[in-house]
C-alpha positions as CSV (number, residue, x, y, z in Angstrom):
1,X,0.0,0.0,0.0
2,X,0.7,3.3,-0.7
3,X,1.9,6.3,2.2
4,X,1.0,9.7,2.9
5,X,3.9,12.1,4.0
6,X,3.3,14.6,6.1
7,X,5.4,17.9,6.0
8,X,6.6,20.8,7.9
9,X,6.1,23.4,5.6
10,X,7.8,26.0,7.5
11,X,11.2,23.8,7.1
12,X,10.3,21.4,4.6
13,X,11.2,18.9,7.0
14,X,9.1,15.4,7.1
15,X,7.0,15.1,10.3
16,X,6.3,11.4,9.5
17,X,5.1,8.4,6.7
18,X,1.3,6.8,7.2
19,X,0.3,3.8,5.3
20,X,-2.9,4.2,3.4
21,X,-5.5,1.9,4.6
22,X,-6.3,-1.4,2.8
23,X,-9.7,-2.3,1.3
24,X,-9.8,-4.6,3.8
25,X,-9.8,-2.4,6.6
26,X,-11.9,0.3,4.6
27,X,-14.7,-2.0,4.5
28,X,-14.4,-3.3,8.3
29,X,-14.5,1.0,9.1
30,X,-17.8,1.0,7.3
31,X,-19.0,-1.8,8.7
32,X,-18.3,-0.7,12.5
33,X,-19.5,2.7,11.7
34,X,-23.1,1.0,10.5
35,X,-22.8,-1.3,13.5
36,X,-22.5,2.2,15.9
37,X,-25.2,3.6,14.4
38,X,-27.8,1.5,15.5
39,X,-26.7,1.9,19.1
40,X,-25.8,5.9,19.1
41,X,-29.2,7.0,17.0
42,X,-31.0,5.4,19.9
43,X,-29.3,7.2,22.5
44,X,-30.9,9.5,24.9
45,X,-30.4,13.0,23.2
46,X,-29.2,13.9,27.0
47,X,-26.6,11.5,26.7
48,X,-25.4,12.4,23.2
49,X,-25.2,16.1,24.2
50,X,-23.3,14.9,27.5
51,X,-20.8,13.4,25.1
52,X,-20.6,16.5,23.3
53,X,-19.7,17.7,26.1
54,X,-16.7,15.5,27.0
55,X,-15.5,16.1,23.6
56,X,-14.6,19.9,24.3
57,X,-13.4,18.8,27.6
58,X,-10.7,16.7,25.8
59,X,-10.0,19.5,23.5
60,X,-9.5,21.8,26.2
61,X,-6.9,19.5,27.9
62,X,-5.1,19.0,24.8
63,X,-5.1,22.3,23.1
64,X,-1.8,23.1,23.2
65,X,-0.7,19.6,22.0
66,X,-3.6,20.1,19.4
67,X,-2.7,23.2,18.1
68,X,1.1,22.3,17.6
69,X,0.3,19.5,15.5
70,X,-1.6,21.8,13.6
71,X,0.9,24.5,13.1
72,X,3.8,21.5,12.3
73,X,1.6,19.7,9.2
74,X,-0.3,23.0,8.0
75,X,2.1,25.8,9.0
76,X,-0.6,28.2,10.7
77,X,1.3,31.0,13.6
78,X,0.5,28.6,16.6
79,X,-1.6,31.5,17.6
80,X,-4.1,30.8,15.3
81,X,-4.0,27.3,16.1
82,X,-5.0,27.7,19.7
83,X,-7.7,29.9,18.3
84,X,-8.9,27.3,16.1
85,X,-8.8,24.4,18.8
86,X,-10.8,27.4,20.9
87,X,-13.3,27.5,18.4
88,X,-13.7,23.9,17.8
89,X,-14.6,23.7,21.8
90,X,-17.0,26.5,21.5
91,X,-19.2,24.4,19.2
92,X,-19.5,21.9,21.2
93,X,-20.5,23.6,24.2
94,X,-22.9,25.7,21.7
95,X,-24.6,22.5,19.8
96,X,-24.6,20.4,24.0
97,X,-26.6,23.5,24.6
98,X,-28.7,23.6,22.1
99,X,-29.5,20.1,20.4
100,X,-32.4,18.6,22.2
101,X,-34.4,22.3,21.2
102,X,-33.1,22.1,17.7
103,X,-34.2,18.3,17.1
104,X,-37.9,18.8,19.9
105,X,-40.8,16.9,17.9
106,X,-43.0,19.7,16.2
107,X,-46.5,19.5,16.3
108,X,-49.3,21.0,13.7
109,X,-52.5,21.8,13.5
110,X,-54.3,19.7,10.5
111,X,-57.2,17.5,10.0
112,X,-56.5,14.8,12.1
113,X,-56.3,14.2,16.0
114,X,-52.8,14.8,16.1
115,X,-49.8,15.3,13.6
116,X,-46.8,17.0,12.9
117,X,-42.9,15.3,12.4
118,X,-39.5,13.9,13.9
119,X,-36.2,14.4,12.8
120,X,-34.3,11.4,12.2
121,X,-30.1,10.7,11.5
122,X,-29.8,9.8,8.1
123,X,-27.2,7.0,8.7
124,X,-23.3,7.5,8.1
125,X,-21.9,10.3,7.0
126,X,-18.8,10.5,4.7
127,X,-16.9,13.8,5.5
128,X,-14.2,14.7,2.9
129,X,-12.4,17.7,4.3
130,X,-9.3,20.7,3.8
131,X,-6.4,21.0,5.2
132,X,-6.3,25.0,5.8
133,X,-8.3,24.5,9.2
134,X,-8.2,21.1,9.6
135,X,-9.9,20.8,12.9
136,X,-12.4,23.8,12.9
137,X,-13.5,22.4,9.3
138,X,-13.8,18.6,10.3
139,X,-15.5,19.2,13.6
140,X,-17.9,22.1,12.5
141,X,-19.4,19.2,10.6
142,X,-18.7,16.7,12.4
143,X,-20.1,17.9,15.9
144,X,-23.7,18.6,15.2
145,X,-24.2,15.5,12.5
146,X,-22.9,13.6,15.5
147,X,-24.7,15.1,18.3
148,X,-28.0,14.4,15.9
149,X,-27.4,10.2,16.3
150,X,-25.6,10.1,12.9
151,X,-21.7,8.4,12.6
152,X,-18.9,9.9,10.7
153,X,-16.1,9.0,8.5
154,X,-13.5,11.3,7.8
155,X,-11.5,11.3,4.7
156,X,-8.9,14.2,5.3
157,X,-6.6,16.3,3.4
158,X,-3.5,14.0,2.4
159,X,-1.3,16.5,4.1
160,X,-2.9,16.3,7.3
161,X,-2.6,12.6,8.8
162,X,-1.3,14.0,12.1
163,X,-4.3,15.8,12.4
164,X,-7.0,13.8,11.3
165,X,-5.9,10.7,13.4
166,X,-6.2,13.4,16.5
167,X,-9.7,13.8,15.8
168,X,-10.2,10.4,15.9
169,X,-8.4,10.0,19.1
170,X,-10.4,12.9,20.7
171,X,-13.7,11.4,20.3
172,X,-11.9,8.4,21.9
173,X,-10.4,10.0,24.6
174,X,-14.4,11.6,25.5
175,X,-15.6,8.4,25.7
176,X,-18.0,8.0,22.4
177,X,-18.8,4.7,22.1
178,X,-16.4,2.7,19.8
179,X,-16.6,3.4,15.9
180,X,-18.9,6.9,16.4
181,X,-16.2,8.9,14.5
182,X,-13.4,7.5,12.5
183,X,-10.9,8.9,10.7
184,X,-9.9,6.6,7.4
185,X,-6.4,7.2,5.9
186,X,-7.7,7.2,2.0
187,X,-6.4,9.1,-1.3
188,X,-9.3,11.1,-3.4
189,X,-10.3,8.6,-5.5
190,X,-11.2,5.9,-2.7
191,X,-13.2,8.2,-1.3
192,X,-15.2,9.4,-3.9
193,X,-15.9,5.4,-4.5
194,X,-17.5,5.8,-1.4
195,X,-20.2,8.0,-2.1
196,X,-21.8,5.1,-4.3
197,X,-21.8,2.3,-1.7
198,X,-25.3,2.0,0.4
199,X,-23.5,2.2,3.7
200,X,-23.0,5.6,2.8
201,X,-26.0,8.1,3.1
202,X,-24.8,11.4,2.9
203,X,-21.3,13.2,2.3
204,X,-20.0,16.5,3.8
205,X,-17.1,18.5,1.2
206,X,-15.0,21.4,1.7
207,X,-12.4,21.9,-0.7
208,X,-12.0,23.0,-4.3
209,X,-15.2,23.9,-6.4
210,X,-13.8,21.2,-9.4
211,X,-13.3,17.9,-6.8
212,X,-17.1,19.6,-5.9
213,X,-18.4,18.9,-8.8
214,X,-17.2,15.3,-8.7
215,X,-18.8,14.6,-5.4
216,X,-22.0,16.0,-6.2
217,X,-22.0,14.2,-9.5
218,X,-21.8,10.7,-7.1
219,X,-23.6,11.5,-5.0
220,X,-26.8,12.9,-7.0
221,X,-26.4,9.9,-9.0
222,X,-26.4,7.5,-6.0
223,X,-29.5,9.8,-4.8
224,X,-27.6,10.8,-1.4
225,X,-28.1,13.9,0.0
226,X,-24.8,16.3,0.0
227,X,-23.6,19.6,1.7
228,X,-20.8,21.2,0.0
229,X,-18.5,24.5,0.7
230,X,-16.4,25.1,-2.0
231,X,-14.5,28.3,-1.3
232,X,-15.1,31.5,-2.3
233,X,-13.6,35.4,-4.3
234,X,-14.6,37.4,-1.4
235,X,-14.9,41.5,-1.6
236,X,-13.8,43.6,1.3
237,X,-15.8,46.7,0.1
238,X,-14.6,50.2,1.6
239,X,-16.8,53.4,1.2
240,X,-15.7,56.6,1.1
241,X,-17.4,57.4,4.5
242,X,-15.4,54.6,6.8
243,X,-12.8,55.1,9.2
244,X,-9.6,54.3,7.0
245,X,-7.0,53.5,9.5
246,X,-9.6,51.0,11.3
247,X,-10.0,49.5,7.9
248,X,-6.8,49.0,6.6
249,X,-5.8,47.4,10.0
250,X,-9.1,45.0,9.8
251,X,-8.0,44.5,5.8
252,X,-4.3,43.3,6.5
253,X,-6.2,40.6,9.1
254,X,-9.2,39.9,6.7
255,X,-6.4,39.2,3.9
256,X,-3.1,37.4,5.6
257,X,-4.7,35.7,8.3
258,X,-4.0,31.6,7.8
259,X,-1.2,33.0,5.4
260,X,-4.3,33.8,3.4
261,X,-5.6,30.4,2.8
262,X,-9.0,30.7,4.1
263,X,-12.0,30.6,1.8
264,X,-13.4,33.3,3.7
265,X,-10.5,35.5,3.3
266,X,-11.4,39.1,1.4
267,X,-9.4,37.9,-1.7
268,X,-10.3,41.3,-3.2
269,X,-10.2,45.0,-2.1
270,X,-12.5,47.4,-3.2
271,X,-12.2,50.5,-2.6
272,X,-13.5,54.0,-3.4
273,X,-11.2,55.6,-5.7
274,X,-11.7,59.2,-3.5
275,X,-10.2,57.4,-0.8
276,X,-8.3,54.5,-2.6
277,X,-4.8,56.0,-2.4
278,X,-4.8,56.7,1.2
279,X,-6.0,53.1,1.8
280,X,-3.8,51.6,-0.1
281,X,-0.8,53.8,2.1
282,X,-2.3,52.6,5.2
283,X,-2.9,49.3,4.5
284,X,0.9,48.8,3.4
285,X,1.8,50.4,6.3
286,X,-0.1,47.7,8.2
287,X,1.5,44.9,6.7
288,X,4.9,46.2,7.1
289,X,3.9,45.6,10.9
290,X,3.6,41.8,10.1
291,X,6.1,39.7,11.8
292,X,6.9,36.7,9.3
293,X,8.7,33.8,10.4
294,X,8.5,30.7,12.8
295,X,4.8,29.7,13.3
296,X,5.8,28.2,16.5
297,X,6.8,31.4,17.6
298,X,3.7,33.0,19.6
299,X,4.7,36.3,18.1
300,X,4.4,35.6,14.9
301,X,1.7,36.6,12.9
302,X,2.0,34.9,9.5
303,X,3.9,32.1,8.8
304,X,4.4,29.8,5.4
305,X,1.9,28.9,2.3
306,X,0.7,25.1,3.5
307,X,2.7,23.1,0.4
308,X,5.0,23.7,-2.3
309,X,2.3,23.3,-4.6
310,X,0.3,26.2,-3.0
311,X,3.2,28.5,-3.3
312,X,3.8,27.1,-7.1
313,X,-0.4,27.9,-7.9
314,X,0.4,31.7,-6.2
315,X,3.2,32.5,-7.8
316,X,1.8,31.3,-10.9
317,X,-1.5,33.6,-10.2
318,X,0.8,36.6,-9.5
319,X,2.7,36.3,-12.8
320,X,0.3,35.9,-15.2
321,X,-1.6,38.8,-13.4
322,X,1.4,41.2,-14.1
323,X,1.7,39.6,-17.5
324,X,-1.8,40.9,-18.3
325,X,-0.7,44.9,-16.7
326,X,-1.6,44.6,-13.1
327,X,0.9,47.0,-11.3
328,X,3.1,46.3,-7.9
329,X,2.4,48.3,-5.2
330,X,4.3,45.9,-2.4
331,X,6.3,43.2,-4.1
332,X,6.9,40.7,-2.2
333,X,6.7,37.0,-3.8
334,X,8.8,33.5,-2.5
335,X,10.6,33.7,-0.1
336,X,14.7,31.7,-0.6
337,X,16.0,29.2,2.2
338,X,13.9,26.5,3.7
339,X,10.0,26.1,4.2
340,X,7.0,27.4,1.6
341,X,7.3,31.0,2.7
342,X,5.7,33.6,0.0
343,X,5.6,37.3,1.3
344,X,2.9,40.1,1.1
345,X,2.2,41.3,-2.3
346,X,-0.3,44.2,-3.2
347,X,-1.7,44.8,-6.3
348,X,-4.0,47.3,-8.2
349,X,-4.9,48.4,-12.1
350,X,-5.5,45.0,-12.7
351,X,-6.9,43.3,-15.7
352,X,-10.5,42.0,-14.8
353,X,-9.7,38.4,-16.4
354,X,-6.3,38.4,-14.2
355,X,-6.1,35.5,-12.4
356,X,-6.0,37.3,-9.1
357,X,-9.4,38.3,-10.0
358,X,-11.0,35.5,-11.6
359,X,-9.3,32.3,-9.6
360,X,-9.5,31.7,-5.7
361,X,-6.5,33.2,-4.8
362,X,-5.1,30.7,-1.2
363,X,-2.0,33.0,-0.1
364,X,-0.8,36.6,1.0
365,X,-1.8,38.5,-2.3
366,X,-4.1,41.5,-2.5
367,X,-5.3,42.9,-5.3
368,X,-6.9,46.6,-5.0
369,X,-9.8,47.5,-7.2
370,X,-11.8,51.0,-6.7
371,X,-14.8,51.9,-8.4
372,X,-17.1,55.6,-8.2
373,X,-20.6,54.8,-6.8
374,X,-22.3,51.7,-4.9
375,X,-24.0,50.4,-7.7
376,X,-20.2,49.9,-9.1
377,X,-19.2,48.5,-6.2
378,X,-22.1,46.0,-5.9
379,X,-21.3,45.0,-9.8
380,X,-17.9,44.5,-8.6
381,X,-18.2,42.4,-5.8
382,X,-20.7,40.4,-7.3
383,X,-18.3,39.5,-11.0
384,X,-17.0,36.1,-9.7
385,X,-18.8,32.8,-10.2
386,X,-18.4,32.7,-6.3
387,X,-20.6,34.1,-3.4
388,X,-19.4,33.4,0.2
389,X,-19.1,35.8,2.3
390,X,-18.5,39.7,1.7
391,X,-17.6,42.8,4.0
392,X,-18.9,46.0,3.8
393,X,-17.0,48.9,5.7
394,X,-18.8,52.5,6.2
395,X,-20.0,54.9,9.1
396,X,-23.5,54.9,7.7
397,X,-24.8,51.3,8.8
398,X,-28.4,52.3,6.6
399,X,-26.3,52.7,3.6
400,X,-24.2,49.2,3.8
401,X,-27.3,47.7,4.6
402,X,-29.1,48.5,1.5
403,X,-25.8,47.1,-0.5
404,X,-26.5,44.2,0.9
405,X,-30.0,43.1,-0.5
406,X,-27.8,43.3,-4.0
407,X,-24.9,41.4,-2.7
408,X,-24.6,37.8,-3.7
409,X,-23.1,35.6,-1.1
410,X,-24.1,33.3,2.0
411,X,-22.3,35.3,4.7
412,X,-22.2,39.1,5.0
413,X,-20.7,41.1,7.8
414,X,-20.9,45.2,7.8
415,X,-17.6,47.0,9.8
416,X,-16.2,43.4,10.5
417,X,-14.7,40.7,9.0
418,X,-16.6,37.7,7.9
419,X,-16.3,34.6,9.9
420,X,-18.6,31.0,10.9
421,X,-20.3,31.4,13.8
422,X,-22.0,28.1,15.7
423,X,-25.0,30.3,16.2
424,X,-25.8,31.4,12.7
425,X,-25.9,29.2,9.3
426,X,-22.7,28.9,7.2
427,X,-22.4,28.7,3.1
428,X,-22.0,30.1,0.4
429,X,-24.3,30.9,-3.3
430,X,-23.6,30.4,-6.8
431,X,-20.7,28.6,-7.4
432,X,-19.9,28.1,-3.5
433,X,-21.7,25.4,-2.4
434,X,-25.1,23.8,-1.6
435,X,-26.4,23.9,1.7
436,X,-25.6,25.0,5.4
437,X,-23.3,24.0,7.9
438,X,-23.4,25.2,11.6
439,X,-26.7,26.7,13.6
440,X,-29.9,24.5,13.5
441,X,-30.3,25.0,9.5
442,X,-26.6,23.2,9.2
443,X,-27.7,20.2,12.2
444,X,-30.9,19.5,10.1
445,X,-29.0,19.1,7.1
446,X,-28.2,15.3,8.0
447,X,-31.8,14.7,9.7
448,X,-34.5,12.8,7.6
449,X,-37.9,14.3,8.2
450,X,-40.5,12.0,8.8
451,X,-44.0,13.7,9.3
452,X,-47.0,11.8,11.7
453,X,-50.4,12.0,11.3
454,X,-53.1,9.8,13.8
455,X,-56.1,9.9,13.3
């Protein structure tokens, strides 16, 4: 069988070899997940919140453990990996909280003596997942289709074995029955001959809109319901009215946090041109304060690009861009010695088919756009096959507000930066995704319905 390597990306050093699993072992996974099923969908819901519970107990005791792993396959400033741990705990206390509410019997009024309808686990859930927060993204999932009575399988990013066999060991180490959650160590196309077997009723993607398509393509023709987040061209929209040096703080955070590899990043900023060139100063400014280096550092605030390959598809992205007339305000580009490090560049007059404009750019690039009214801006933000999330940045709340009805994406935050939240729905429109994750909308997506009538 084959192995997946794991790799420090910040010296380009291996962290360790895991064999991929056999077909053998694939199919006893499955088979133990189906067998755990039958006994977790018929637990108490008090006892499944309860183990919710225990589960951000463990991650509490391990989150400094948790988030070094983290930092050593992905490269994120260990910083951001205790927030991420942080975060992973906070939805388990929110969804412990909440469940039983979320998943109460509803009753209607109809013809008969009494009816109204249940919500049911589907089964076992394939979760194929990314490797840029690689616990946030497998437990934001992974913790409310669980806490509903359903099992998991996770299929994670080749890059992040440390990490996914973690998870695993978490759910473990809370005491969740045997077989609950399990991590399978799989390449793409095992998993995506998954999606077809009938053990399988529902799969959960993050990742790339064309691996996407290929899971929704299996799984609508297997007739299994899916969930996909697919990334996203995000605008980080500044009006003429907002408080600049607020902004261009917010921006350098919005743009290089996680290196930039977040699909929620604001991969483009658009600015009013009355205002523009004073951003633009400001902003620099901002990201001259960035202190690059050693994500093990706790002072360090951006460390290296995940892979050689995603400094390859950046620096690719940039040069074709400049290629097509964009101009250099901060150059900045790979970094020489050891690790994946790529270092801020800015970027404005910028064709509109530049890759940096039309392609999901996953790193420390920023490309400035500015535009004259708000119906330009709205046109702007919304020429991109993707809709995520967007940011809107002015003193007149009224006035952002109205943008938005216009504004196509999932997730919109006015004088903030966009970011999940356990309490409110998470996805994305157009090219984006299909469905929700997170909040009750997101718990019910891996619930069958089953409505009651007696008569």
């Amino acid at each position: 069988m084959g192995k997946i390597k794991s790799v420090n990306p910040a010296t380009g050093e291996l962290n360790g070899e895991f064999g991929l699993h056999s077909q053998q072992r694939i199919d006893e996974s499955i088979e133990r997940s189906i067998k755990a099923f039958d006994e977790w969908k018929n637990e108490p819901i008090v006892e499944r919140t309860f183990s919710i519970e225990c589960v951000g107990e463990a991650l509490k005791n391990k989150r400094q453990e948790l988030a070094e792993t983290i930092t050593k396959e992905m490269g994120k400033p260990i910083k951001e990996s205790l927030a991420e741990i942080d975060k992973c705990v906070w939805a388990c206390d929110y969804f412990a909280k909440n469940a039983e509410t979320f998943l109460a019997a509803e009753f209607v009024e109809t013809d008969a003596e009494t009816s109204g309808f249940v919500y049911e686990p589907v089964g076992t859930v394939l979760s194929i997942m990314p490797w840029n927060f690689p616990f946030w993204q497998a437990l934001r999932f992974g913790i409310p289709a669980l806490t509903g009575g359903n099992t998991v399988l996770l299929k994670h990013a080749s890059n992040v074995p440390m990490c996914a066999l973690e998870i695993e060991n978490i759910f473990k180490e809370a005491g969740l029955p045997d077989d609950v959650f399990q991590t399978l160590l799989i390449d793409g196309p095992t998993a995506s001959s998954l999606i077809s077997r009938d053990e399988i009723k529902a799969v959960s993607f993050t990742g790339s809109r064309n691996a996407g398509e290929k899971v929704a393509e299996a799984a609508g023709k297997n007739i299994k319901k899916f969930v996909l987040e697919l990334g996203g061209s995000d605008p980080f929209i500044v009006l003429e009215d907002a408080d600049i040096d607020k902004v261009a703080e917010a921006a350098v955070s919005a743009r290089f946090q996680n290196c930039g590899q977040s699909c929620i990043a604001a991969k483009r900023l658009l600015v009013d041109e009355q205002i523009a060139e004073y951003f633009a100063d400001q902003f620099i400014d901002k990201i001259f304060e960035l202190k690059i280096g050693d994500p093990m550092d706790p002072e360090t605030d951006m460390g290296p690009l995940s892979s050689k390959e995603q400094l390859d598809t950046l620096n690719r992205q940039v040069s074709r861009s400049l290629e097509m007339g964009a101009q250099v305000l901060m150059e900045g580009g790979p970094q020489e010695g050891k690790g994946y490090y790529y270092n801020p560049v800015v970027l404005n007059d910028i064709n509109k088919d530049a890759p940096v404009l039309r392609e999901e750019t996953f790193g420390p690039v920023a490309p400035i756009i500015t535009f004259k009214t708000d119906e330009e801006a709205i046109q702007l933000a919304n020429n991109t096959e993707f809709g995520l999330g967007t940011s809107i940045w002015s003193a007149e709340t009224e006035r952002a507000m109205r943008m938005t009805r216009h504004i196509e994406a999932g997730n919109i935050a006015i004088n903030n930066l966009v970011a999940s939240d356990p309490r409110l729905p998470f996805g994305g429109m157009k090219k984006s995704g299909v469905g929700r994750e997170l909040y009750r909308i997101g718990m019910l997506e891996f619930m069958n319905i089953k409505s009651m009538k007696v008569y």
